[in-house]
DOMIDO-211450 format. One record per residue (C-alpha): residue number from 1; x, y, z. Coordinates in nm, 3 decimals. Layout:
// DOMIDO-211450
n=NUM	X=X	Y=Y	Z=Z;
...
This chain:
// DOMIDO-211450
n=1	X=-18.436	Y=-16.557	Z=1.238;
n=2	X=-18.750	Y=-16.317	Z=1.141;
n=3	X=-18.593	Y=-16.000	Z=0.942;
n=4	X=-18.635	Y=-15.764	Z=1.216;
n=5	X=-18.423	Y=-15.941	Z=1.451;
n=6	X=-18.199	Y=-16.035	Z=1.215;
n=7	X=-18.119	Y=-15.701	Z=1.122;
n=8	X=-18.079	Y=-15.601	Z=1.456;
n=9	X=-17.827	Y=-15.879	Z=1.516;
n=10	X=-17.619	Y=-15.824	Z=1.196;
n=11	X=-17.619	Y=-15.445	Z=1.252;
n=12	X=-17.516	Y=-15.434	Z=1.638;
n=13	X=-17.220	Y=-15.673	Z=1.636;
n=14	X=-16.957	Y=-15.419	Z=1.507;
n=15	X=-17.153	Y=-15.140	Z=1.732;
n=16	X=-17.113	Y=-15.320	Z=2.012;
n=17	X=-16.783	Y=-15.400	Z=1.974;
n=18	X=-16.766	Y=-15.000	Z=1.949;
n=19	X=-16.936	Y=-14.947	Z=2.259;
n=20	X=-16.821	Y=-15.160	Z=2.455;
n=21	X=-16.436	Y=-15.154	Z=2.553;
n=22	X=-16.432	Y=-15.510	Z=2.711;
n=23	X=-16.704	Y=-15.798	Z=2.664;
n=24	X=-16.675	Y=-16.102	Z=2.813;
n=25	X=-16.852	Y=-16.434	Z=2.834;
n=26	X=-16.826	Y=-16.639	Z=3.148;
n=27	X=-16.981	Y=-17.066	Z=2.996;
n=28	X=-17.086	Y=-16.979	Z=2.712;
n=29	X=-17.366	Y=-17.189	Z=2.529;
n=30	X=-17.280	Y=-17.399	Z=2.281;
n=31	X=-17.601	Y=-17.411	Z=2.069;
n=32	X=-17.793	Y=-17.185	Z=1.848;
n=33	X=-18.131	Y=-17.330	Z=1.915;
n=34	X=-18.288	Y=-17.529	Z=2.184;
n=35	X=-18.566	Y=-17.541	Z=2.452;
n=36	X=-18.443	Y=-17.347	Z=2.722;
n=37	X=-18.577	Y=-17.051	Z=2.913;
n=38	X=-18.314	Y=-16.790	Z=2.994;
n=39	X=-18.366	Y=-16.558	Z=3.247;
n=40	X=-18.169	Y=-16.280	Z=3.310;
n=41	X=-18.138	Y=-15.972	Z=3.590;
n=42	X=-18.231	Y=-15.633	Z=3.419;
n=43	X=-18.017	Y=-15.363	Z=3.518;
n=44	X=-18.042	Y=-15.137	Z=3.206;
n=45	X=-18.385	Y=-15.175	Z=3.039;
n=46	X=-18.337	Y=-15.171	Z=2.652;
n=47	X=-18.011	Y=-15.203	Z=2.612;
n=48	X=-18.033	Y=-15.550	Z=2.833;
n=49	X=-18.242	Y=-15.743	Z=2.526;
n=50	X=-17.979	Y=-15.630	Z=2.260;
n=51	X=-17.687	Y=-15.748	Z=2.464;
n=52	X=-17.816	Y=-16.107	Z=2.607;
n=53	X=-17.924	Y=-16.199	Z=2.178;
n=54	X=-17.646	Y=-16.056	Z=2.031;
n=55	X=-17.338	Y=-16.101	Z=2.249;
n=56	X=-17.473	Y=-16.472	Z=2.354;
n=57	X=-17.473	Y=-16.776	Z=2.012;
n=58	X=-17.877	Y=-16.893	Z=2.129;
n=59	X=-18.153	Y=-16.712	Z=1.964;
n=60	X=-18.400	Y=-16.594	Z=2.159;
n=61	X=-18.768	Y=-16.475	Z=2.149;
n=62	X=-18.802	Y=-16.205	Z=2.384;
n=63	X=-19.124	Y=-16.206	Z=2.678;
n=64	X=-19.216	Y=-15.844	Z=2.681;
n=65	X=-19.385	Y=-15.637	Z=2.898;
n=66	X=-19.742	Y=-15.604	Z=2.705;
n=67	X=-19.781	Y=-15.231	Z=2.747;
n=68	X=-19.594	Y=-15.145	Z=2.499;
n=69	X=-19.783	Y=-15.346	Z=2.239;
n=70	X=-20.030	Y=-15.185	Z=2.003;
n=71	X=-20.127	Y=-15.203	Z=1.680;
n=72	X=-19.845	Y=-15.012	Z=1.522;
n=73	X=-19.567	Y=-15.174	Z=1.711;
n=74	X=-19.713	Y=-15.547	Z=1.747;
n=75	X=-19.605	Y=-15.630	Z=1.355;
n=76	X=-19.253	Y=-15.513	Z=1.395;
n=77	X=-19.162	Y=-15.669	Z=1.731;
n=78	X=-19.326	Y=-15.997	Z=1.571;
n=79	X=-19.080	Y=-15.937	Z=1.323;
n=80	X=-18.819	Y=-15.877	Z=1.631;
n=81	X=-18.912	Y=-16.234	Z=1.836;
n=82	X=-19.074	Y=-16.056	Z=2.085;
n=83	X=-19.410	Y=-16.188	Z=2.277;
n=84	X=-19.632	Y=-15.980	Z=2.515;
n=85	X=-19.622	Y=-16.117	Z=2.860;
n=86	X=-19.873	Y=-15.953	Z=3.105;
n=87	X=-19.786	Y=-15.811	Z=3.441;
n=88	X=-20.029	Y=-15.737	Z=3.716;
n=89	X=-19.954	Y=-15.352	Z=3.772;
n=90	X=-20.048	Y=-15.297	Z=3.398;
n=91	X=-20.422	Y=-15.378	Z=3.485;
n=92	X=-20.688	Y=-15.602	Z=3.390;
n=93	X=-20.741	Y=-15.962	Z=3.368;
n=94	X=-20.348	Y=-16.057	Z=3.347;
n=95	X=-20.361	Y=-16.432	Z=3.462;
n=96	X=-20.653	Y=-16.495	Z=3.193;
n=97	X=-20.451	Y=-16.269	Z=2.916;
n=98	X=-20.111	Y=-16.473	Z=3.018;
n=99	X=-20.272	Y=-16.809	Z=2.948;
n=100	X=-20.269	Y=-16.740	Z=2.563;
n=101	X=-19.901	Y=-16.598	Z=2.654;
n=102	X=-19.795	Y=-16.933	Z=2.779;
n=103	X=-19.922	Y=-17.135	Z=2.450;
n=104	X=-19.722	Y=-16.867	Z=2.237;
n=105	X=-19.445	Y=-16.982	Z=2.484;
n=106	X=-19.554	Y=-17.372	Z=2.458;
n=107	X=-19.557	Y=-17.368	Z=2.050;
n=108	X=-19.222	Y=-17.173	Z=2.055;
n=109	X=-19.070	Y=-17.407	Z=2.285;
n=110	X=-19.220	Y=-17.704	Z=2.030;
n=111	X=-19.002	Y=-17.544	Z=1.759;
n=112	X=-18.705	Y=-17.632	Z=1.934;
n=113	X=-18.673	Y=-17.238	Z=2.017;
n=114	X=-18.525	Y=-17.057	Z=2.348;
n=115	X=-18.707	Y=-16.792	Z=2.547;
n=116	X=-18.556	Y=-16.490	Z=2.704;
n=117	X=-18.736	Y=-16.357	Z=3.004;
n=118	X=-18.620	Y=-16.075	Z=3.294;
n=119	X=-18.698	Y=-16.216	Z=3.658;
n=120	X=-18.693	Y=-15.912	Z=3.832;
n=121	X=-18.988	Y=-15.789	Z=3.571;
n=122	X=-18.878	Y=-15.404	Z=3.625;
n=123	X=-18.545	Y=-15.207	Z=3.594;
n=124	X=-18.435	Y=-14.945	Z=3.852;
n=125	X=-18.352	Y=-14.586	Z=3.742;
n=126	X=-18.020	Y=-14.595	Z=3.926;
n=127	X=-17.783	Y=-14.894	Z=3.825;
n=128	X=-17.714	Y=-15.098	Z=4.141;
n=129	X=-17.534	Y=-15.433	Z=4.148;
n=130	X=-17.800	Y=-15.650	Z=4.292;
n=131	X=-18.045	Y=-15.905	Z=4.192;
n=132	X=-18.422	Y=-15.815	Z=4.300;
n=133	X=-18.654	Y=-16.073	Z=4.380;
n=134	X=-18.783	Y=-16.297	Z=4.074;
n=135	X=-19.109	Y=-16.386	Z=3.940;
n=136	X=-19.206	Y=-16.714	Z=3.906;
n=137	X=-19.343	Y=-16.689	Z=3.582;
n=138	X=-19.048	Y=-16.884	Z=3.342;
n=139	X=-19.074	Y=-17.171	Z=3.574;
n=140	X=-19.461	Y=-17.210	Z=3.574;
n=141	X=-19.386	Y=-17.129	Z=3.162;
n=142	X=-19.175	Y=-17.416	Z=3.122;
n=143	X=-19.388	Y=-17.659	Z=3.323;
n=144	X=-19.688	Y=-17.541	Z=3.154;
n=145	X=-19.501	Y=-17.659	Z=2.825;
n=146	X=-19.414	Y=-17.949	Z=2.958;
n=147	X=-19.790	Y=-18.051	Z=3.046;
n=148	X=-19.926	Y=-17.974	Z=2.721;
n=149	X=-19.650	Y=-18.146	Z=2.506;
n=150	X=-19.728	Y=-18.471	Z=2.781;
n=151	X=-19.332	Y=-18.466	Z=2.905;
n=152	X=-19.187	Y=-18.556	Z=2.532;
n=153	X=-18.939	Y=-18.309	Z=2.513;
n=154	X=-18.683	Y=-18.152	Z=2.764;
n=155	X=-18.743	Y=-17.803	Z=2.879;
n=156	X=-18.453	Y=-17.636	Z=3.065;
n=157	X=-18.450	Y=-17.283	Z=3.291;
n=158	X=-18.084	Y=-17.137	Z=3.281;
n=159	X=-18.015	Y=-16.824	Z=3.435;
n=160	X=-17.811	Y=-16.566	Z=3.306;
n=161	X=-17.586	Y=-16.220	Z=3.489;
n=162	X=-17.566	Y=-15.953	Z=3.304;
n=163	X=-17.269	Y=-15.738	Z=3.475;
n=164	X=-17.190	Y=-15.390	Z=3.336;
n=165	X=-16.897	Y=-15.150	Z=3.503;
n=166	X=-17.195	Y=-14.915	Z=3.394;
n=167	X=-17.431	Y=-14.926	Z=3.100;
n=168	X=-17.495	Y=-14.611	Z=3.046;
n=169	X=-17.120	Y=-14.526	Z=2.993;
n=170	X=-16.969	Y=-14.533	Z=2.665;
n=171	X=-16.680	Y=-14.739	Z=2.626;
n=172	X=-16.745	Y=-14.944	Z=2.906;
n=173	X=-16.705	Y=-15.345	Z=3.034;
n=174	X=-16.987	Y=-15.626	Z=2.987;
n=175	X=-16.945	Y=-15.962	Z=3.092;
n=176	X=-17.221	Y=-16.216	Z=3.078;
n=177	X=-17.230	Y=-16.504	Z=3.303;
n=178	X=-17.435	Y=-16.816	Z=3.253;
n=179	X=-17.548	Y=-17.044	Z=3.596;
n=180	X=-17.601	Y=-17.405	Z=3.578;
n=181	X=-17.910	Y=-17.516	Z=3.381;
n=182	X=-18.228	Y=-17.645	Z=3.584;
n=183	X=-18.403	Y=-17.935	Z=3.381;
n=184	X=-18.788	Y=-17.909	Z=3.465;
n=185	X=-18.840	Y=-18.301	Z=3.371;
n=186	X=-18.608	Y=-18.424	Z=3.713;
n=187	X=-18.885	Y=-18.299	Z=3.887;
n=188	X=-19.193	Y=-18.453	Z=3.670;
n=189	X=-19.325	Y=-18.654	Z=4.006;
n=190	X=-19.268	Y=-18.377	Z=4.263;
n=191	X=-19.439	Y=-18.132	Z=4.019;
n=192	X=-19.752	Y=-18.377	Z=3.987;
n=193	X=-19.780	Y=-18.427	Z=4.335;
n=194	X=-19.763	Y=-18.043	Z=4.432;
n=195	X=-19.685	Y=-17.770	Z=4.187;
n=196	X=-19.735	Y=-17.497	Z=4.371;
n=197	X=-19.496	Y=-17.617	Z=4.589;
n=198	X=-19.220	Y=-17.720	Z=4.329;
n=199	X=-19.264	Y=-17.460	Z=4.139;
n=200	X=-19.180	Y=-17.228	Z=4.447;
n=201	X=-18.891	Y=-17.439	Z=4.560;
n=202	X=-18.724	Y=-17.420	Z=4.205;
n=203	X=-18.768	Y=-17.044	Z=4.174;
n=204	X=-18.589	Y=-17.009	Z=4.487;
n=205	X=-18.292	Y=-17.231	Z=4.337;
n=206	X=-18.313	Y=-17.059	Z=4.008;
n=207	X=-18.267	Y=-16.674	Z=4.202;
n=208	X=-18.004	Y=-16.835	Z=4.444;
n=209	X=-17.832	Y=-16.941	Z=4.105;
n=210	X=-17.867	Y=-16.602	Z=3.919;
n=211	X=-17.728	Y=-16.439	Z=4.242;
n=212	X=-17.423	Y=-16.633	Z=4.199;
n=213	X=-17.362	Y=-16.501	Z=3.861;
n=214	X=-17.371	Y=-16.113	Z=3.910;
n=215	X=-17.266	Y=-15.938	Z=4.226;
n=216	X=-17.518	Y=-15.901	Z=4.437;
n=217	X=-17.446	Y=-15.649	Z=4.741;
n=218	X=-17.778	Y=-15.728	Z=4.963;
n=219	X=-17.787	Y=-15.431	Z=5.229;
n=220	X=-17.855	Y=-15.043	Z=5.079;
n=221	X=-17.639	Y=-14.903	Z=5.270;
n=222	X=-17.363	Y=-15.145	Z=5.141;
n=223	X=-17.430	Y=-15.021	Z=4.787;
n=224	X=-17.255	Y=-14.666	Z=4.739;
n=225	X=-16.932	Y=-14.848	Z=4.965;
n=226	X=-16.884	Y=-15.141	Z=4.722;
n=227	X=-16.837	Y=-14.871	Z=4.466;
n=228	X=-16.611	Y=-14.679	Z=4.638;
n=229	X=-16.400	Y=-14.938	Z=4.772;
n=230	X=-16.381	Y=-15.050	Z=4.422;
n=231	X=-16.284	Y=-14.737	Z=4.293;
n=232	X=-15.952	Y=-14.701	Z=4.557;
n=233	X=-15.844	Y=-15.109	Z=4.522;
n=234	X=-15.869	Y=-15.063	Z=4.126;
n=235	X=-15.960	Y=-15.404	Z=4.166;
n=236	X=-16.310	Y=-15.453	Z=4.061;
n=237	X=-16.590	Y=-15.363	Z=3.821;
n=238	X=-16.572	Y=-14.968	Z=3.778;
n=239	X=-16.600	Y=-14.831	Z=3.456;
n=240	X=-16.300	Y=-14.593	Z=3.499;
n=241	X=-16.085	Y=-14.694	Z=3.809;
n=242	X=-15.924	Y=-15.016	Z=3.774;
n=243	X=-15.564	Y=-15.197	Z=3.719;
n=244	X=-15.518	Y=-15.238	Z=3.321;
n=245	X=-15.332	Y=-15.574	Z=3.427;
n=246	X=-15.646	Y=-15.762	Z=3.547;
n=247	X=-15.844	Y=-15.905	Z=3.289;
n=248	X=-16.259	Y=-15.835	Z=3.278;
n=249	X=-16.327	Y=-16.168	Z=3.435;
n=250	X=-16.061	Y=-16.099	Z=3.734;
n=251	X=-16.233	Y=-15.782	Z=3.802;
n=252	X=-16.622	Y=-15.936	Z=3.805;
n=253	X=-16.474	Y=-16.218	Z=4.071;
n=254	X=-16.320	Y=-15.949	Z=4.308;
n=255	X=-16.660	Y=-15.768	Z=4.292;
n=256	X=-16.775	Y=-16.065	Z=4.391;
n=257	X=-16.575	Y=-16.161	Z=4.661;
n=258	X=-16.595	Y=-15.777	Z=4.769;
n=259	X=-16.990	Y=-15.826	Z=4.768;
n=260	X=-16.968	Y=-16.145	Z=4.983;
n=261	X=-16.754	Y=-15.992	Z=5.201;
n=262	X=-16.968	Y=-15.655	Z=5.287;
n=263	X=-17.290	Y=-15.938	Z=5.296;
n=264	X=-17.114	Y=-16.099	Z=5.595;
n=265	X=-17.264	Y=-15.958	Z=5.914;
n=266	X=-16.879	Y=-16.013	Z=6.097;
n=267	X=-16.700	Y=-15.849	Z=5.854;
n=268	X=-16.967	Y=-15.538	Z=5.780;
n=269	X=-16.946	Y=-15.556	Z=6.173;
n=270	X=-16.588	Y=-15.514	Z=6.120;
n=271	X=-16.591	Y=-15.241	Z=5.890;
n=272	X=-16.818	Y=-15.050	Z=6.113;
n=273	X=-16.622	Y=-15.039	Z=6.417;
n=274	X=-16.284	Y=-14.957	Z=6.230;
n=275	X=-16.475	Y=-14.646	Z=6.111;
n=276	X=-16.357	Y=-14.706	Z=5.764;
n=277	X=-16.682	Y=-14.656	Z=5.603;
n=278	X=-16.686	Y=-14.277	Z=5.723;
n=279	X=-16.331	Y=-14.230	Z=5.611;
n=280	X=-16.377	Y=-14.337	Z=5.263;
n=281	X=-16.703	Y=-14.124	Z=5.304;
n=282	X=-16.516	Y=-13.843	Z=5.445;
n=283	X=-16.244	Y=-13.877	Z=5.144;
n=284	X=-16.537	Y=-13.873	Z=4.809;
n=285	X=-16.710	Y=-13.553	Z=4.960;
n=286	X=-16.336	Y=-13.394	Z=4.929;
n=287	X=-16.339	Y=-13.493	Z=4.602;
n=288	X=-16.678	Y=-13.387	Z=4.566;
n=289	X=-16.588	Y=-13.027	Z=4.716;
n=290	X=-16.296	Y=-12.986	Z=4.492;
n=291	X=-16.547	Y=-13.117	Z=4.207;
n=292	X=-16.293	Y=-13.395	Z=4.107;
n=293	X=-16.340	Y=-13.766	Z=4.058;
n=294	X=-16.149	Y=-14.109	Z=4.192;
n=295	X=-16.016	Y=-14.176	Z=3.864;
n=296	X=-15.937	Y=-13.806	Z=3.771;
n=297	X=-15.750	Y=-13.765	Z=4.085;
n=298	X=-15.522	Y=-14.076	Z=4.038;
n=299	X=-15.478	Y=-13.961	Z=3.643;
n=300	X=-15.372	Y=-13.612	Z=3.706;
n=301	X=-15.190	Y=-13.696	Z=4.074;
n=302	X=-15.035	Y=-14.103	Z=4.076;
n=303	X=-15.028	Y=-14.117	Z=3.712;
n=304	X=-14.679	Y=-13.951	Z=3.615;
n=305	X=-14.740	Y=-14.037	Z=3.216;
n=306	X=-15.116	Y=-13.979	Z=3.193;
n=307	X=-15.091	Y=-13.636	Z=3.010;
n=308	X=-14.829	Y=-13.738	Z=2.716;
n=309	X=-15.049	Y=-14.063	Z=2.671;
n=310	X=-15.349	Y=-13.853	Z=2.635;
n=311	X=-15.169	Y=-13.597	Z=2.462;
n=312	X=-15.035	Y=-13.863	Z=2.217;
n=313	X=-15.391	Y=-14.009	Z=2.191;
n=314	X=-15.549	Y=-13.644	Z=2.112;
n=315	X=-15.316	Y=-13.623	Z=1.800;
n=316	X=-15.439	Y=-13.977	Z=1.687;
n=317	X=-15.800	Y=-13.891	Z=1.756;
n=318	X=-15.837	Y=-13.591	Z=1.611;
n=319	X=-15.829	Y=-13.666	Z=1.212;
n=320	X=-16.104	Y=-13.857	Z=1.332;
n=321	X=-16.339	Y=-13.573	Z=1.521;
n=322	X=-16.303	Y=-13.389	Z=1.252;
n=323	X=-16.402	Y=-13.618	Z=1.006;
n=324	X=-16.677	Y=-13.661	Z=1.297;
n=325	X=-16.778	Y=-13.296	Z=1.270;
n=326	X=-16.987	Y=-13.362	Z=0.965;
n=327	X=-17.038	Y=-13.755	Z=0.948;
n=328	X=-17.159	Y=-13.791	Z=1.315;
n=329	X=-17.217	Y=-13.466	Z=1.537;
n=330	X=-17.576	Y=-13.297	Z=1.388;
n=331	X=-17.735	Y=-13.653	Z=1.423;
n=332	X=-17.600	Y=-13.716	Z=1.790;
n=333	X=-17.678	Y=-13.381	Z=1.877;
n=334	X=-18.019	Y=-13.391	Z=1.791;
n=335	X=-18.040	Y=-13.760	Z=1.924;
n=336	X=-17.926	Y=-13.674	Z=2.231;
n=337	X=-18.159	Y=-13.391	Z=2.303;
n=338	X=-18.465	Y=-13.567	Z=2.146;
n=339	X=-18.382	Y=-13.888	Z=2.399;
n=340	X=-18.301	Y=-13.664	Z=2.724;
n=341	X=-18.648	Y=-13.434	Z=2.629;
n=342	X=-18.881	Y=-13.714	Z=2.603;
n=343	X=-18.784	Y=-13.981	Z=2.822;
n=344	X=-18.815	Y=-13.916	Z=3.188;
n=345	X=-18.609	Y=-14.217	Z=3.299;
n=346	X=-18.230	Y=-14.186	Z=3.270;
n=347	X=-18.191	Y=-14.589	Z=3.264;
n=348	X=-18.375	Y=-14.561	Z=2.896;
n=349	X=-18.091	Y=-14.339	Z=2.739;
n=350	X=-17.778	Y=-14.507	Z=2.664;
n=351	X=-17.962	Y=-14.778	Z=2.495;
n=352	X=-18.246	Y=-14.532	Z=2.338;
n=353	X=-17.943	Y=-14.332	Z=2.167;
n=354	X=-17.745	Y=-14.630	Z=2.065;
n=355	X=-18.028	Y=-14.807	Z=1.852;
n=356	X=-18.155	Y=-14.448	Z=1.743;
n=357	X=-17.757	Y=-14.376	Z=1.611;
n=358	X=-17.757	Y=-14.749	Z=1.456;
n=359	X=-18.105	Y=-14.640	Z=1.260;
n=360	X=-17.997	Y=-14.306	Z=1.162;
n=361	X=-17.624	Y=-14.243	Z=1.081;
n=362	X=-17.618	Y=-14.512	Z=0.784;
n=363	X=-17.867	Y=-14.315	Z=0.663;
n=364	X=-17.721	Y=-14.001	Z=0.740;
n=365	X=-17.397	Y=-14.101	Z=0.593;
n=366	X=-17.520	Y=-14.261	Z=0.295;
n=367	X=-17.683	Y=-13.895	Z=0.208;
n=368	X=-17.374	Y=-13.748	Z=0.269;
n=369	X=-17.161	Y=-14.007	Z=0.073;
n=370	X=-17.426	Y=-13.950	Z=-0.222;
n=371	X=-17.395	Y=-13.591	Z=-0.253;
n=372	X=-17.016	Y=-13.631	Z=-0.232;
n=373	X=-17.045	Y=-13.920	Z=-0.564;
n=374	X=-17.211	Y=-13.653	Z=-0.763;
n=375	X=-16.918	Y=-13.453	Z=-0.748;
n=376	X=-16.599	Y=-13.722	Z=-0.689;
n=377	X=-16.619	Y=-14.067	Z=-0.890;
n=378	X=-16.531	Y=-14.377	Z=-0.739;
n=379	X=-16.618	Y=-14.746	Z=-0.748;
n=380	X=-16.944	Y=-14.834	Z=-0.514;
n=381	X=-16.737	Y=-15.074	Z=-0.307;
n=382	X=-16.505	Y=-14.816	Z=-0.170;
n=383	X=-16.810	Y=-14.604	Z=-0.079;
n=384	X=-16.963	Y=-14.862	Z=0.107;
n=385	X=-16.653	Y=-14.935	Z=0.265;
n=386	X=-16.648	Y=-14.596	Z=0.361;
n=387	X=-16.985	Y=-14.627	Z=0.523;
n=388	X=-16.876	Y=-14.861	Z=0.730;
n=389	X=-16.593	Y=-14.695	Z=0.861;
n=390	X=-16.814	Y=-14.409	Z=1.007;
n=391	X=-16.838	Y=-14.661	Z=1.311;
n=392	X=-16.444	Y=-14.612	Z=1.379;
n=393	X=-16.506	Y=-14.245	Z=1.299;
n=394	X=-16.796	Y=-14.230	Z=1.572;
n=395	X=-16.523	Y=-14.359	Z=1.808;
n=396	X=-16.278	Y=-14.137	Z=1.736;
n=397	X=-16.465	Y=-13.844	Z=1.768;
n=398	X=-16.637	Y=-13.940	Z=2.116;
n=399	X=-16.286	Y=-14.043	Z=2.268;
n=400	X=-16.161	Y=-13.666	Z=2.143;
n=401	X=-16.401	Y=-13.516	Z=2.318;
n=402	X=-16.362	Y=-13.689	Z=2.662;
n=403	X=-15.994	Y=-13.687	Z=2.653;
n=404	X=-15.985	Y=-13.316	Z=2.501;
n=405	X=-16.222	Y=-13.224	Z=2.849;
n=406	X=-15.992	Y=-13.451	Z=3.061;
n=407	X=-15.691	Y=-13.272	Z=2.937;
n=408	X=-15.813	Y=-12.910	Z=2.971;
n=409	X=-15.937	Y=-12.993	Z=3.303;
n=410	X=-15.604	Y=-13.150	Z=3.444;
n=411	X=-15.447	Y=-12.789	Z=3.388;
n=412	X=-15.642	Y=-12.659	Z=3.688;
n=413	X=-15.463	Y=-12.894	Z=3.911;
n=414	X=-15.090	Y=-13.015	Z=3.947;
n=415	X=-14.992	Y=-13.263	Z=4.164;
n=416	X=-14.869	Y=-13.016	Z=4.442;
n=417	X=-15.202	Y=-12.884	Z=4.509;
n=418	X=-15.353	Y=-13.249	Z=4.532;
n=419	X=-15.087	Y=-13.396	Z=4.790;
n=420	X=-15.327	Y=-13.358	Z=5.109;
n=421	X=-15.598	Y=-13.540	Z=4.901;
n=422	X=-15.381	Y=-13.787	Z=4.797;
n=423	X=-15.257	Y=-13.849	Z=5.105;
n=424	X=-15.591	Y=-13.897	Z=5.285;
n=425	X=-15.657	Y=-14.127	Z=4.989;
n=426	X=-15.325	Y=-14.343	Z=5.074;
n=427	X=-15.446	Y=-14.375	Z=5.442;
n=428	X=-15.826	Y=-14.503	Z=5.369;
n=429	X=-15.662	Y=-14.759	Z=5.085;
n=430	X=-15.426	Y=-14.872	Z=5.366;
n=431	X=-15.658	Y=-14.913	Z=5.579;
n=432	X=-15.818	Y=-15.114	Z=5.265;
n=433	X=-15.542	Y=-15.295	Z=5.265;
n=434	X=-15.525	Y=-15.396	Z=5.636;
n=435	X=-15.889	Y=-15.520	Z=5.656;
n=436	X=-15.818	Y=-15.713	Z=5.334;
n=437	X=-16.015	Y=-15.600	Z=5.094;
């Protein structure tokens, strides 16, 4: 590993595990090196890169949009693996520029080393569970490789799902699935013969492949239901309503299954003419009115012990935001507003403010932690060890906060006052229940 990226992947394992409640990985690979191209969906821009080389054992080199390469930054993402690859909507000669890309790739792939590319080649600002079409540049990269090492190696395309409940969520659920590895040297004749025609073919395979790994709802207006009916089964991959019983990987194959179903023209035919759709749109813009969520609704209405569990988890948590007052809160509040000021696009954020936090709150810390030695003596190992535990004081803190607002908020409701809600809610999950979902 170069230093950069090795930093990066010795720093964010015990952040991760931080920010993420659940992470789960669905075949993992077995090997640290190797000479495959991984391709991945892209549903969160930065923070996608970070999870797929950290949370997964391969080491990557990362292909990189080239527009944000320049002579500051092109040392230090050397340093991080990453190579430029160029797109056609950035302008100028890309095809010309991307033939020097693909021997980078070729000498890379030489060095028994894996690449990392993202199919879809953009990420949308709102997080939707589908896969968008994918480029065909890692297959024509790993035949390209192939050519100009004359067939001696093998070259492999895998693709990879990333599925969030939501990325930019704190304390949220990732699971990474991996698909079923295309070798590039079965198809040696057929690619000699016609390569345009292969390498179409295979990209075709390779997106039906990645499709099967994520859950991919196809039609728009399928999009905001799959959430929703997610949200009243408790079944599937929402970041806040779900059954604590099922485990991550339960969740991702009802999402799934969910997905497949609302694909199905019968059954989305079905749907339509039971009028469940506008129920269950009918039901979220009473919640809406009454400005309360899904999952708030069934805490502070179906869940008789939600507030002495939160209550009991305030007292636990609060040593910590304290402690959290000084250690963490100027830094994330000055993070948080530099991040949301500058960049336009919401899907930048989570990730933006996570690796800005990882950067700055050791170093933040370790100020604090000196000015504190010059007055109270202790051995250097137990102040390191106290560095380190400003990650479960971060933690801490944040969960204070959102249970402290989820608490004072519950007070403006009671269960009373929520029974015609909640009984609208028990009719559409019912009716849920009835069509089999």
């Amino acid at each position: 590993m170069r230093p950069l990226y090795f930093i990066f992947w010795f720093g964010l394992g015990f952040s991760f595990r931080l920010f993420f409640r659940r992470i789960k990985e669905v075949r993992p690979s077995k090997n640290r090196f190797g000479r495959t191209i991984f391709v991945s969906n892209h549903p969160s821009a930065f923070l996608d890169p970070l999870v797929v080389s950290r949370l997964r054992k391969p080491v990557v080199y990362f292909m990189t949009r080239s527009d944000v390469f320049n002579r500051v930054t092109r040392p230090l993402f050397w340093l991080a693996h990453m190579l430029p690859i160029y797109r056609q909507q950035d302008g100028g000669d890309s095809q010309e520029k991307n033939k020097k890309v693909f021997k980078k790739a070729t000498q890379t792939l030489a060095r028994n080393r894996n690449l990392l590319i993202f199919g879809e080649g953009i990420t949308d600002d709102i997080f939707e569970r589908r896969l968008k079409p994918i480029k065909k540049g890692a297959i024509r990269i790993g035949f390209t490789a192939l050519e100009d090492l004359n067939w001696s190696v093998q070259i492999q395309v895998q693709g990879l799902g990333l599925n969030y409940t939501d990325p930019g969520i704190f304390r949220s659920d990732v699971l990474i699935a991996a698909a079923e590895p295309i070798v590039l040297n079965d198809y040696k004749a057929a690619y000699l013969e016609n390569p345009s025609k292969v390498i179409t073919e295979l990209n075709r395979e390779l997106e039906m492949r990645m499709q099967a790994q994520i859950t991919h709802v196809k039609s728009d207006a399928h999009i905001r239901l799959h959430e929703q009916i997610m949200m009243l089964t408790r079944k599937g991959m929402n970041t806040f309503c779900y059954d604590t019983q099922l485990s991550l990987e339960e969740r991702w194959q009802y999402a799934q299954r969910l997905a497949a179903k609302l694909n199905s023209s019968e059954i989305a035919a079905q749907v339509e003419s039971s009028a469940v759709a506008e129920k269950i749109n009918a039901y979220f813009k009473q919640l809406s009115k009454i400005k309360l969520s899904e999952a708030e609704l069934y805490w502070f209405a179906l869940d008789s012990n939600w507030r002495m569990q939160t209550l009991f988890k305030m007292l636990v948590q609060l040593p910590f935001f304290l402690l959290g007052l000084i250690q963490i809160a100027l830094p994330q509040i000055l993070i948080k507003r530099f991040v949301e000021k500058k960049m336009k696009r919401r899907v930048f954020w989570s990730s933006t403010k996570m690796g800005m936090l990882l950067v700055i709150l050791p170093l933040w810390n370790a100020l604090l932690f000196w000015l504190a030695s010059c007055s109270i003596s202790l051995d250097w190992w137990i102040w390191l060890l106290l560095l380190f535990a400003t990650n479960v004081v971060a933690l801490g803190y944040y969960l204070f906060i959102r249970n402290t607002t989820l608490f004072i908020k519950s007070f403006r409701f009671n269960a009373q006052s929520l029974q015609s809600v909640v009984k609208e809610r028990n009719l559409v999950v019912q009716q849920l229940e009835t069509l089999q979902f």
